[in-house]
Every structure is written in C-alpha cells, then in structure tokens.
C-alpha positions in Angstrom: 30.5 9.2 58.6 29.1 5.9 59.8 27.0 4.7 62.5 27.5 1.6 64.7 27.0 -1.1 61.7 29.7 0.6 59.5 26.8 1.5 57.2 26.9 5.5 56.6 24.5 7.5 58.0 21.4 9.6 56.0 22.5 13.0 54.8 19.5 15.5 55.0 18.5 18.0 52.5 17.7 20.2 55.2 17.5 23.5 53.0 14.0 22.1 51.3 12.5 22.5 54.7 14.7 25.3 56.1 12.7 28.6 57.3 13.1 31.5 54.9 13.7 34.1 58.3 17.2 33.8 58.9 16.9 33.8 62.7 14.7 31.0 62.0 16.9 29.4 59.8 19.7 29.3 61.9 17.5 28.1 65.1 16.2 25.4 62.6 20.1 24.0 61.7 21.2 24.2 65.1 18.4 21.7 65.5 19.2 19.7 62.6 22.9 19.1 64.3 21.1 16.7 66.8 19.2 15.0 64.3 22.3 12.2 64.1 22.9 12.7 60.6 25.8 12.1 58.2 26.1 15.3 56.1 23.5 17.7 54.2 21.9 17.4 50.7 23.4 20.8 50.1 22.3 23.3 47.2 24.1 24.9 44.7 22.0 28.2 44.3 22.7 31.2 41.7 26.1 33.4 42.5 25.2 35.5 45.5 23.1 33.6 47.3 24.1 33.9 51.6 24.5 29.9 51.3 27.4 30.1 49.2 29.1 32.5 52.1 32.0 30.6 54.2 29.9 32.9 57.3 26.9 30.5 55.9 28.5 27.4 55.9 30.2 27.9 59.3 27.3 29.0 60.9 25.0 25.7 60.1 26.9 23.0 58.5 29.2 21.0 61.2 32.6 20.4 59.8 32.1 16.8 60.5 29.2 16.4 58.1 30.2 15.3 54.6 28.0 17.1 51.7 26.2 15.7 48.4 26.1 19.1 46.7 23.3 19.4 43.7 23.5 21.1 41.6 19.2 21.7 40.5 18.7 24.6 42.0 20.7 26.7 39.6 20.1 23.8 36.7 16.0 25.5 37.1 16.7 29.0 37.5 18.8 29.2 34.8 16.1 27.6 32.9 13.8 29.7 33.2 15.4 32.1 31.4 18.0 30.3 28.9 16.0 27.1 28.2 19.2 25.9 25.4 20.9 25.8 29.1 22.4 22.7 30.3 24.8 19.6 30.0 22.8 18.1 27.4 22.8 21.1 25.4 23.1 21.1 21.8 24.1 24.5 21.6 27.7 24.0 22.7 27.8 28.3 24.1 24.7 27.3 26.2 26.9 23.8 27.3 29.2 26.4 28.0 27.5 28.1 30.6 26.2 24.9 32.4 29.8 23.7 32.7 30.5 27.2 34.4 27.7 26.2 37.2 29.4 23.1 37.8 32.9 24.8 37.8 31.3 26.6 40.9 30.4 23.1 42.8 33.8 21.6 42.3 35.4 25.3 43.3 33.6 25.1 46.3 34.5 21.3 46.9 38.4 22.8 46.7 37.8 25.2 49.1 35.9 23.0 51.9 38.8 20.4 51.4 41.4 22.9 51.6 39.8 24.3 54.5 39.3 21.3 57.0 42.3 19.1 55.2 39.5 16.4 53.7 37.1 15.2 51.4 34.0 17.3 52.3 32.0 17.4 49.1 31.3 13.5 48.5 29.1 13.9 45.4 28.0 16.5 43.1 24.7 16.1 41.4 24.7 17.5 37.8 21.6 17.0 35.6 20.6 16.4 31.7 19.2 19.2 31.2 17.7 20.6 28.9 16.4 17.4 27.6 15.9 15.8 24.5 13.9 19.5 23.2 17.4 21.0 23.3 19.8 18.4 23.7 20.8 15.1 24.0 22.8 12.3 24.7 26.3 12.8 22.6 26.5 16.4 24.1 25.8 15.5 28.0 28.5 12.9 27.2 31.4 15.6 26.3 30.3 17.5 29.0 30.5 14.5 31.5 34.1 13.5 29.9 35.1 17.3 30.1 34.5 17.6 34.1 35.8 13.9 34.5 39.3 15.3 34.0 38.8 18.7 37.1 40.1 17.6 40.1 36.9 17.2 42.1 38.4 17.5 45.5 37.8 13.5 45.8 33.7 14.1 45.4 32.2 12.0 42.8 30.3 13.2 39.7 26.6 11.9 39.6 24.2 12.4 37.5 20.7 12.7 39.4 17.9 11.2 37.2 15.0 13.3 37.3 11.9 12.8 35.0 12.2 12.4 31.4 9.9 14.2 28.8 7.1 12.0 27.9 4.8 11.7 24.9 1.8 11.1 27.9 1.9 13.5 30.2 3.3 17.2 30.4 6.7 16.6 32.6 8.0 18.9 35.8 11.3 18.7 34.3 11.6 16.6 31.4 15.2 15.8 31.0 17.3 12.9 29.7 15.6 9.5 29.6 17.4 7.2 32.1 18.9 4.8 29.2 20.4 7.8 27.7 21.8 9.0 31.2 23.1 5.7 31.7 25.0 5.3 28.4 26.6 8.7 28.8 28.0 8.1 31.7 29.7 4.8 31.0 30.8 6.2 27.9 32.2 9.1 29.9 34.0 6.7 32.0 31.4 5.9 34.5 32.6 2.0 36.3 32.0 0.2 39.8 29.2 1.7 42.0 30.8 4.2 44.9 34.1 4.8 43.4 34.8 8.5 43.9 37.1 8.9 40.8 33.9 7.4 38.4 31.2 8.8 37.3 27.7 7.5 38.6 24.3 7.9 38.8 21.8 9.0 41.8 18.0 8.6 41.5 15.3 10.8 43.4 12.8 8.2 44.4 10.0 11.1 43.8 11.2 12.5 40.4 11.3 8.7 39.4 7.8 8.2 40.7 6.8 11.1 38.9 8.0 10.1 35.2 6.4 6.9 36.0 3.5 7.8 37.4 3.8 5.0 39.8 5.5 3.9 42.9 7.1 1.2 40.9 9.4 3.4 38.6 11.7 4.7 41.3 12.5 0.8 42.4 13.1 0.4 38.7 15.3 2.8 38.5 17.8 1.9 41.5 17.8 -1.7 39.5 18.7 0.0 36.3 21.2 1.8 37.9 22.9 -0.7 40.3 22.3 -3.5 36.9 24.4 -0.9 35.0 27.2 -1.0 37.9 26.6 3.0 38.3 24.5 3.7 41.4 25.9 6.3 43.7 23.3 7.8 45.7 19.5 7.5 46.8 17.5 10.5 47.3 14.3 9.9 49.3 11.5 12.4 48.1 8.1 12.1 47.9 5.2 12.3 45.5 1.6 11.7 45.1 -0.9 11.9 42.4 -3.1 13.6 44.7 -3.4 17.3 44.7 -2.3 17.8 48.6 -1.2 21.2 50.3 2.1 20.3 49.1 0.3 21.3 45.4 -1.2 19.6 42.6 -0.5 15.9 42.0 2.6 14.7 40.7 4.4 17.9 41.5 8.0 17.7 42.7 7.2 19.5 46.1 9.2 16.7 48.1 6.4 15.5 50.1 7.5 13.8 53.1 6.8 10.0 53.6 3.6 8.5 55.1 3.9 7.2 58.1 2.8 6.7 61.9 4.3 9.2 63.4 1.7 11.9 64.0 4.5 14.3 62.6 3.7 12.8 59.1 0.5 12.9 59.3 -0.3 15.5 56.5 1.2 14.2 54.2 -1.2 10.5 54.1 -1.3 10.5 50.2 2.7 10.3 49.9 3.4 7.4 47.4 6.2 7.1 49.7 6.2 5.3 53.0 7.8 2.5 55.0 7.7 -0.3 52.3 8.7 1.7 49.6 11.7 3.0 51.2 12.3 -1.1 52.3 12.2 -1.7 48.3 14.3 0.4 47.2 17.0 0.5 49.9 17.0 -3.4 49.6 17.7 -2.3 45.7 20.2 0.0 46.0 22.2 -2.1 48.9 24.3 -0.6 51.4 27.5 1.0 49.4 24.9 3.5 47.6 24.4 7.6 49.5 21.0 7.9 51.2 19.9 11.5 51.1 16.3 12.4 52.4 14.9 15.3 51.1 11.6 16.5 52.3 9.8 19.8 52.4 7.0 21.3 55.2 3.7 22.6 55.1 1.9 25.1 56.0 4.9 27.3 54.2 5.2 29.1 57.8 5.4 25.8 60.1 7.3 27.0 63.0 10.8 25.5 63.8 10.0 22.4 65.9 7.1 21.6 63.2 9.9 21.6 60.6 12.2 19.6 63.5 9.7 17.1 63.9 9.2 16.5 60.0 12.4 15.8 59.7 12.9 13.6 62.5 9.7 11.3 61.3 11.7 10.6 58.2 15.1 10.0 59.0 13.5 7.6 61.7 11.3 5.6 59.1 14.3 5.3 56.9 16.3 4.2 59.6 14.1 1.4 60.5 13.7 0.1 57.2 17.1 0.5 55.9 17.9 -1.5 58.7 14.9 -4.3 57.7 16.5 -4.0 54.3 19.4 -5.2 55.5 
C-alpha cells in the first residue's frame, strides 16, 4: 500500500503492544484498522499459537494490509532450549530445525497468497542465530542459498540485524556481526535494495542501538546496509541506557519514541525520538520497509492507552519521514 506521495505507508508491529485478553486483543486490532497503516509487523510464534489460526488472521488483519513476517519470536524460544539452534548453526541437525521454522513462514506466505490471489507476505525476517558461540558465517550462508531457491510467495528474504556478541558488554541476543550478515547474503545471492526475488537486509533501529551502545550505531547500520546495496526494511524500536519501567537499560523491550505527544510521555529516556528517526529515514531513503514496533507500559494499559501509543509513533514517524524527504 501507498499513501498520497506514492511512498508506502508504516506497517505496525502491533502484536508487541497487543493486550494478552483476547476480547481485548481483538477490541485493540479493530482500533489498529483506523490507525492508516500499510500492513503489520507480524510474528511467527511456536506451532499452536491462536495467531497462526486463518480464524486469527481474519479476525484482526485486513486483507488489504501487506505483512513483514519475523520470524524472532520462535528464533528465542527455541533458544532457550536448543541454543546450537539457528541459521548460523554449525551443527547442520540444529540448521535443520531452524530451516523447518522458516519453512512455516513461507508456508504461511503460500496460503495468504493463495487465499486473496496476491503478494501478502512482503518480507520475512530470519535471523543469525545462534551467533558466532555456535555458528557462523559459512553456515548462515547455505542456509540463506537453501531458502533462496522455495518459492516465497513473492515476499523477500531479510535478514534482520540484531546485536552482535561483544567482547564489552554481555549482549540480549548476540548474533551475527553485521559484516558477516552482509557477506552471507551477497554471497547467497543478495543484489539491488527492494527486489523481492533478492535477499536483503532489515535493521532494528533499537537492537542496533543496543550493540552500539549509542544512538549512532543504528544510523550506521542503515549506511552499511544501503552502501552494500542490501537494505530492505527499517524497524523503528526503541532503547535506552536507562533502567525505565520498560526494564533495565539497554534491554530490547521496544520502548516507544520520545516525543511531545503526552501519549509518549513515559517513555522520556527513549534514545529514539524525532531526529533520530529523521537520520535514519534520510539513510535508508524511500524504497526501504518502515515497520514501527513498540511496546506499552504499565503491562495492563487499557486499550485506548495502547491506541494512543501507537498513534504517537506512527505520527512522529510520519512527520519526519516526510522532513526526510
């Protein structure tokens, strides 16, 4: 989808802030469907969650909203109990699996575009896990080359940066430096930016800013990226190195932007806010995703709290992806 200056409009990773009542929930995506979005951030959860339900998907998700599927939800629980799990794996049986989870996305990216009779599933976010512990960059290659060749329903394959392991500081996720990422994929047949049969890259501006420490590392990123001819997608996420009700600094809790609006007013230590965004929209240009991904607090914040949350940010990015322009 596109709004009025042919430049697509945000998708919304709406389940980071979604209620956990399902009456709530489904109050809460009824509201999202005026929010004049392009799509939904949508997760790919373990097997038998009620999101992965065609009921689910009817229910909240308009069938004119495309979807950047990602793929981390699954990519951490299964972690937590297979850590040789991922892409990146060493262990080619624990590759295996990971390749599995991704089989589900691009099943699921078959279905939607059998179902309405187009492209619904734009992207899909797979990750480098489990990191250089377990894995590294000639194995997240072969698995990038191996799901190069499924027929992807027209979505593209990105990789979604999140924060390396580091010798300085313990990391939240500790994948796949961004060098090795980037080499993988053009060895795996990654080319232009925004081609849907290429693979690419997408950067979380708060996982970025999390590695880094610093504000400046996402911005870095989206140049390394777009430098490299590979950037597919933006994710807008917070971080702070402040401990906040969102949890202790440098977290990846998705703390919304700072901002004026009153609605963003808890969460004042965001590293993110209107410059920021400016900066690295301005990087990225205009053929690059834009996903905002945010999450709520107090954990309970009634629907119309969550509403106006999300509101606040899609409007900041607005205005300053159109600034950027």
């Amino acid at each position: 989808m596109t709004d009025h200056d042919d430049v697509r409009l945000p998708l919304l990773g709406a389940y980071a802030m979604a209620p956990t009542d399902p009456a709530d929930e489904a109050v809460f995506y009824d509201g999202v469907a005026d929010l004049g979005i392009g799509g939904l951030e949508l997760p790919l959860p373990l097997p038998g969650a009620p999101s992965l339900e065609p009921a689910w998907l009817a229910r909240n998700v308009l069938p004119s909203w495309d979807l950047l599927v990602t793929c981390i939800p699954t990519v951490m629980g299964r972690l937590g109990t297979d850590p040789a799990y991922g892409l990146a794996a060493a262990d080619d049986d624990a590759r295996a699996r990971a390749l599995a989870d991704v089989a589900r996305a691009r099943d699921l990216a078959l279905r939607l575009a059998d179902e309405h009779g187009r492209r619904r599933v734009v992207g899909i976010q797979v990750h480098s896990a489990p990191g250089p512990r377990g894995g590294g960059r000639d194995a997240l290659t072969r698995s990038l080359e191996e799901i190069s060749g499924w027929d992807l329903a027209g979505a593209q394959l990105l990789v979604e940066h999140c924060d390396a392991a580091s010798d300085e500081h313990v990391a939240v996720k500790g994948f796949l430096a961004l060098e090795d990422e980037i080499a993988a994929v053009r060895t795996a047949g990654g080319s232009v930016s925004g081609s849907a049969d290429a693979t690419g890259l997408s950067v979380n501006w708060g996982r970025s800013a999390i590695e880094g420490r610093s504000a400046a590392t996402p911005v870095e990123h989206v140049r390394g990226a777009v430098d490299a001819g590979l950037l597919g997608a933006v994710v807008l996420s917070g971080a702070t190195g402040e401990t906040t009700a969102w949890g202790e600094a440098w977290g990846d809790a998705h703390i919304p932007p700072r901002g004026g609006d009153p609605a963003l007013a808890p969460s004042s230590a965001s590293l993110l806010g209107p410059d920021e965004v400016r900066e690295t929209l301005d990087a990225a240009g205009p053929a690059a995703l834009v996903a905002v991904k945010v999450s709520v607090r107090p954990r309970d914040a009634d629907v119309p709290t969550r509403l106006a949350v999300a509101r606040a940010a899609l409007t900041l990015v607005g205005d300053a992806r159109r600034a950027a322009r």
